[in-house]
C-alpha positions in Angstrom: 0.0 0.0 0.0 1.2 3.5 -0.9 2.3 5.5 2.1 1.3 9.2 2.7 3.4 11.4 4.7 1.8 14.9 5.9 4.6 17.5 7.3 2.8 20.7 9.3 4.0 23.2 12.0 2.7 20.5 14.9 5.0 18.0 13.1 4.6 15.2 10.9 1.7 12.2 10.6 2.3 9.3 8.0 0.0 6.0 7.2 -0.5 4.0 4.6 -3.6 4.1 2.4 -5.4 1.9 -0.3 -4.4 3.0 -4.0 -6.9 4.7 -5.5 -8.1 6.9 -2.3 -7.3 10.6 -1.9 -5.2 12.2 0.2 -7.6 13.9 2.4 -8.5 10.5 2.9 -5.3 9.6 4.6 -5.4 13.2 6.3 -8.4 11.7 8.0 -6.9 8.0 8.6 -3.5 9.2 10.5 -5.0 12.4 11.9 -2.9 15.3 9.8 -4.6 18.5 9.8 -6.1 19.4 6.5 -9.5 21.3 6.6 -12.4 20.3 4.3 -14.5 22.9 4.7 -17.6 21.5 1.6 -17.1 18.5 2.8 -14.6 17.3 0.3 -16.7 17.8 -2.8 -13.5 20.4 -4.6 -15.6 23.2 -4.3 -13.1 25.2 -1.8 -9.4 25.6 -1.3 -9.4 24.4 2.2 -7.6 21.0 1.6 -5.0 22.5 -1.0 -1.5 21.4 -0.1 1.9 21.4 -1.3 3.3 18.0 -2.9 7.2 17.7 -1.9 7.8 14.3 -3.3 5.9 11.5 -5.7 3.9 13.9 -7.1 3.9 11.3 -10.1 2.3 9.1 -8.0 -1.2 11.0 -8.0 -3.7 11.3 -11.0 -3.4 13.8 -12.9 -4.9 17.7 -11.4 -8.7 17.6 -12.1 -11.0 20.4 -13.6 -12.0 21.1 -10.6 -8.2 21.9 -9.1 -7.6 23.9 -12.1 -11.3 25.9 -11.5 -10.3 26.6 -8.1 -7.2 28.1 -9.6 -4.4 25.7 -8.8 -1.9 26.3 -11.0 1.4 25.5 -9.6 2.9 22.0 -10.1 2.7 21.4 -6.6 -0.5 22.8 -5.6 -3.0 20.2 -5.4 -6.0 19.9 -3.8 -6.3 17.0 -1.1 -9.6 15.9 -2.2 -9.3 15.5 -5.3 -5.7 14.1 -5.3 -5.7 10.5 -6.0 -2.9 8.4 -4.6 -1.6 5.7 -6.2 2.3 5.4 -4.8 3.8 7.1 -2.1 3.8 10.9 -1.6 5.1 13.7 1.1 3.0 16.8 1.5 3.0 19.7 2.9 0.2 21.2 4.7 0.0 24.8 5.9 -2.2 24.8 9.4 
């Protein structure tokens, strides 16, 4: 299983997580903070983080990241990233 590692100013939370979920999903499993303020649905920027390593390992940035005006190649939005192989983030909290 891929492993997620989350890196904020209380520290750092990792855990592994099923391909194919997001990584707000394995915010949620290991306790990281990322807000999700519409409930995870890519209609806010709440859960937008910074990708610091295996960004190739998520699906490709959907129409909604790019609406919600993500344009940087590390800017993604936790909901809507889908993991597939490990990845570190960066959250600001």
């Amino acid at each position: 299983m891929p492993k997620v590692t989350f890196t904020h100013s209380s520290g750092q939370d990792e855990t592994e997580i099923e391909e194919g979920k997001t990584l707000l999903d394995a915010a949620q499993k290991c306790g990281a903070p990322m807000e999700f303020a519409c409930g995870g649905n890519g209609f806010c920027t709440t859960c937008k983080c910074k990708v610091k390593k295996g960004a190739e390992n998520l699906e490709p940035r959907t129409d909604r990241e790019e609406c919600m005006g993500l344009d940087e190649d590390d800017e993604r939005l936790g909901c809507q990233a889908v993991v597939h192989g490990d990845v570190e983030v960066e959250l600001d909290d």
